[in-house]
C-alpha positions in Angstrom: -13.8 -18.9 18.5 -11.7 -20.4 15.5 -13.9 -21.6 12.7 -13.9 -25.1 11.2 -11.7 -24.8 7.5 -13.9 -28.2 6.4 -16.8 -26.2 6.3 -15.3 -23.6 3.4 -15.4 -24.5 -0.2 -11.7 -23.9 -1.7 -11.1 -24.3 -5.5 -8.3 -23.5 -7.8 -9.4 -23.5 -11.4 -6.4 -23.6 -13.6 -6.3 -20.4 -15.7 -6.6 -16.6 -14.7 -9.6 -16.5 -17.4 -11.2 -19.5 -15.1 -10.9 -17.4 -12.2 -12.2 -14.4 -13.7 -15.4 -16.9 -15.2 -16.0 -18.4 -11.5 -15.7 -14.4 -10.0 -18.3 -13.3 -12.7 -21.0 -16.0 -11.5 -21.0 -14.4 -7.7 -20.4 -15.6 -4.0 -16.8 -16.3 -4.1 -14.3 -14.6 -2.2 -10.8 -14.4 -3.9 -7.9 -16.3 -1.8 -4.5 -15.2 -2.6 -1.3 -15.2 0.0 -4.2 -15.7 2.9 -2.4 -13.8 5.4 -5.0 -11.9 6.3 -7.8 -14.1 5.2 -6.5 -17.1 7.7 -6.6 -14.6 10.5 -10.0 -13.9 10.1 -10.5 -17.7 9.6 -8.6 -18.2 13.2 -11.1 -15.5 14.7 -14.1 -16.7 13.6 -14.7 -13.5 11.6 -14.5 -14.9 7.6 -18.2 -15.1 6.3 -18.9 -19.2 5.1 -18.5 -17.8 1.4 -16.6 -20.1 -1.1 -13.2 -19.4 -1.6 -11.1 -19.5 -5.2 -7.6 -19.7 -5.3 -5.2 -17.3 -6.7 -2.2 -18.2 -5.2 -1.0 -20.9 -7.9 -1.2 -18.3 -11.2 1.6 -17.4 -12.5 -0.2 -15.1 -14.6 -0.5 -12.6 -11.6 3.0 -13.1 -10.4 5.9 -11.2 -12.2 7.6 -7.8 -12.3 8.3 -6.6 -15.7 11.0 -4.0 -16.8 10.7 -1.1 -19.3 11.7 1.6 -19.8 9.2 4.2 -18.7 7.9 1.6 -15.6 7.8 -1.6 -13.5 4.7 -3.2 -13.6 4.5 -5.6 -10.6 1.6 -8.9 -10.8 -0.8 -8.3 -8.2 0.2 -11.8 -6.6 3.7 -10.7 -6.4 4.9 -11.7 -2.8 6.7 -8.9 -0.8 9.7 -11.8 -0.8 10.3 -11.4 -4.6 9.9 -7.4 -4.2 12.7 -7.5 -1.7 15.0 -9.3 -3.6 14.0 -7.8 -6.8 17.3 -5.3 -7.7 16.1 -2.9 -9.5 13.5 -2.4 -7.2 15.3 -1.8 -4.4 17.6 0.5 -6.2 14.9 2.5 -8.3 11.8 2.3 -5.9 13.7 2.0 -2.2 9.8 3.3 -1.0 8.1 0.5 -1.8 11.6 -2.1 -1.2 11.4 -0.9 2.3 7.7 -1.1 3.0 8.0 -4.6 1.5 11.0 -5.1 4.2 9.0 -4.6 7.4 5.9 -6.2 6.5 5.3 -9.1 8.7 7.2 -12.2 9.3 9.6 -13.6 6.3 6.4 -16.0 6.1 4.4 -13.6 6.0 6.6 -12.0 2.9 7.1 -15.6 1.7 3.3 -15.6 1.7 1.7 -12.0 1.2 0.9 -10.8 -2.3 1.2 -6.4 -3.3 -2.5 -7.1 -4.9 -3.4 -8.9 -1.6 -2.5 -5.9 0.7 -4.0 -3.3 -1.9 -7.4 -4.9 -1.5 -7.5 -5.8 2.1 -7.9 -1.9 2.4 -6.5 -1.8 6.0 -5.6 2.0 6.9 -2.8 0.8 8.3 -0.6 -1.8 5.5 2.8 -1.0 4.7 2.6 -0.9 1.0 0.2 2.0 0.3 2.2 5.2 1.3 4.8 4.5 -1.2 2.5 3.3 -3.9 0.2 6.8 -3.5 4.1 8.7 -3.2 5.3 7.2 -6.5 1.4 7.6 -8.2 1.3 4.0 -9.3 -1.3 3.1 -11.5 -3.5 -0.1 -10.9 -5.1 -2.6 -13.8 -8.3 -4.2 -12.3 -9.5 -7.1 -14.6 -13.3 -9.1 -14.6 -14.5 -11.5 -17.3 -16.0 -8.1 -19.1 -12.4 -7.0 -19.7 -10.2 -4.6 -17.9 -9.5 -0.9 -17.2 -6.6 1.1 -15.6 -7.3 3.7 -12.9 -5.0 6.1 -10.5 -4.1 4.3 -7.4 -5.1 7.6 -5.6 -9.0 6.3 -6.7 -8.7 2.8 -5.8 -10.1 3.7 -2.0 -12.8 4.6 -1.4 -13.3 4.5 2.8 -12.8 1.9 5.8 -11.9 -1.3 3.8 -13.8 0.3 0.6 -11.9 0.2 -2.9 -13.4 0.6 -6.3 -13.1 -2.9 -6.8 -16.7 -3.8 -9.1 -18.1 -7.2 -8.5 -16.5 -9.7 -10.6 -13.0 -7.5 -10.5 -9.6 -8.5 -9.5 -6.6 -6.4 -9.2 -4.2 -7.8 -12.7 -0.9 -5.3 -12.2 0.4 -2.2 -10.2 2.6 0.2 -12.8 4.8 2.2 -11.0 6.3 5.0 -13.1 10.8 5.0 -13.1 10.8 9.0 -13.1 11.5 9.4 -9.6 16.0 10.4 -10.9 16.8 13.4 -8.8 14.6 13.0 -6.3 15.3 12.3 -2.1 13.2 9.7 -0.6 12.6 9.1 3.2 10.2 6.2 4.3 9.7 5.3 8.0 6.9 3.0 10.2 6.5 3.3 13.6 5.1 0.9 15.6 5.0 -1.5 18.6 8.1 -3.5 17.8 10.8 -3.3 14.9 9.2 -6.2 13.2 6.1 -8.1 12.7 4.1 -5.3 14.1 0.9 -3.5 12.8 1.9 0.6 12.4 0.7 3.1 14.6 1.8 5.5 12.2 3.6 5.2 8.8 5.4 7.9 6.2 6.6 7.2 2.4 7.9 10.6 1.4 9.5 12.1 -2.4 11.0 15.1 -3.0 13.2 17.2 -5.5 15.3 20.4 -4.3 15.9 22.6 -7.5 17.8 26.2 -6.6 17.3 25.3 -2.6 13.6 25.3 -2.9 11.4 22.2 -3.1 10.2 21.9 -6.7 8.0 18.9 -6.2 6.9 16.7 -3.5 4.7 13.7 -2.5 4.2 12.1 0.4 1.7 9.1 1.5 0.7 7.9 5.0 -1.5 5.2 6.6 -2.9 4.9 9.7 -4.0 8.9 9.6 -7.4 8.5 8.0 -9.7 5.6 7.7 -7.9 4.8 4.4 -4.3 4.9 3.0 -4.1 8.6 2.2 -2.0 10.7 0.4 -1.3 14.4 1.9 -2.2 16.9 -0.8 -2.5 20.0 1.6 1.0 19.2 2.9 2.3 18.8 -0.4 0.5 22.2 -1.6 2.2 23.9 1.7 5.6 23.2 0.8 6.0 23.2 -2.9 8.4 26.1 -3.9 9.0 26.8 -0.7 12.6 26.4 1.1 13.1 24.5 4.3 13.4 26.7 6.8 12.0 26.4 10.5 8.8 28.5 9.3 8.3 26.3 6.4 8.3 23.2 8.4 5.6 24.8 10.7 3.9 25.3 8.3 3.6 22.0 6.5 3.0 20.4 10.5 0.1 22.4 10.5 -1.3 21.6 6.9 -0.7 17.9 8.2 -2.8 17.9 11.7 -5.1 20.0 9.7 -6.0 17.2 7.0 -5.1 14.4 8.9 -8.0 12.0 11.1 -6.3 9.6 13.2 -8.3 7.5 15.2 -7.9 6.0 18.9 -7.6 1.9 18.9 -5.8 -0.6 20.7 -2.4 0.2 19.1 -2.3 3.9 20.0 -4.4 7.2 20.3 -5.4 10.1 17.6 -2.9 12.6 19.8 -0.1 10.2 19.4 -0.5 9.6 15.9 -0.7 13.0 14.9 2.1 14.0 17.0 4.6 11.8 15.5 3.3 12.2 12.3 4.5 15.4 12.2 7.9 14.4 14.1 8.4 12.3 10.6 7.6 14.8 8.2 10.1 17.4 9.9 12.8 14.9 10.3 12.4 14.3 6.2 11.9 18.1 5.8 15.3 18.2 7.8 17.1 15.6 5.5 16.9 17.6 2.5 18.1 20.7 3.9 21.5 18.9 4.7 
């Protein structure tokens, strides 16, 4: 049953350091694009919990440029990642999970930090963020810290976030020259749909053997994952047809699908591994 919006609390205090001050007293849940917040709301699932706005601060919206990285605002909207240029040319990863997720309102809407924190197995921005090993900011009234984004989950909608805590900036390293990228979702319908199964893969050939690799996937484990005994079973190796057997078996063997209402364990660990060998196949070519 659809809950009643008049009986939420929703404030907007002015200033990031406002935000942080009304976080740090307890009891308020964080409101940003509300993509997935307002479908909980339409349910009847979101808690009666006070809600504070991020969606107007322009302090957590902005990709910056250097020269070693792009740091992206955690209320960056997956609209402004997909027109971003230098995105799509340097980080095509994270420019096409930003692509397929949702509606254009959805994109319009949906924020990178938003999506990070939601935790769903499943979102489209995680397998590129753990492929490129961005590194997240998290920021409370106390101060702020940086950690791996390969730490930041923890379980089943679990993240590292501390009480109090917000998600400031993703950094995304520009050291990915040289390097082949594949990136593909599968799922019920081309757009607007939830993925059954999701790849983001990197990797650089040097002397026709693969001298590094990383590769990130969602809905294979009850969190966005990255696949570090796949990686371990084809670094410096070449791609042959034995190799590829080989790094299908290292996947199945760390990966835990699940059945739901979008698909079954079996399926998703079958075409998991029809992705990886069609990348594996790509860089032999």
């Amino acid at each position: 049953m659809r809950a009643n919006a008049a009986q939420y609390e929703l404030i907007a205090p002015a200033t990031l350091d406002d935000v942080l001050a009304t976080l740090a007293t307890g009891g308020y849940t964080p409101i940003a694009g509300g993509t997935e917040i307002m479908v909980a709301l339409s349910a009847g699932r979101l808690p009666q919990k006070p809600l504070v706005s991020l969606q107007h601060l322009k302090e957590l919206r902005f990709i910056e440029t250097t020269a070693e990285a792009y740091v992206i605002g955690a209320g960056t909207t997956f609209s402004d990642i997909r027109h971003h240029a230098g995105l799509a040319a340097d980080l095509p990863l994270l420019a096409g999970a930003a692509s397929w997720t949702g509606s254009i309102a959805n994109q319009n809407r949906g924020t990178l930090g938003g999506n990070l924190v939601n935790a769903s197995p499943a979102a489209d921005s995680p397998p590129a963020l753990l492929a490129y090993e961005a590194t997240l900011k998290l920021v409370s009234a106390t101060g702020s810290r940086t950690m791996p984004y390969t730490a930041f989950h923890l379980g089943y909608k679990k993240t590292a976030l501390l009480p109090g805590e917000l998600v400031y900036s993703i950094a995304v390293p520009r050291i990915w020259t040289g390097y082949r990228s594949y990136t593909r979702k599968v799922g019920t319908r081309n757009a607007q749909a939830i993925s059954k199964i999701a790849l983001a893969c990197l990797a650089r050939i040097e002397e026709n053997k693969i001298a590094d690799i990383r590769i990130g996937a969602a809905s294979l484990s009850a969190m966005p994952m990255r696949c570090a005994a796949t990686e371990s079973a084809l670094l410096g190796q070449p791609v042959t047809s034995q190799t590829v057997e080989k790094a299908r078996a290292a996947l199945a063997s760390e990966a835990r699908p699940i059945d739901d209402i979008r698909s079954t364990a079996a399926y998703r660990a079958a075409v998991a591994g029809n992705l990886l060998e069609e990348f594996l196949q790509q860089l032999s070519t």
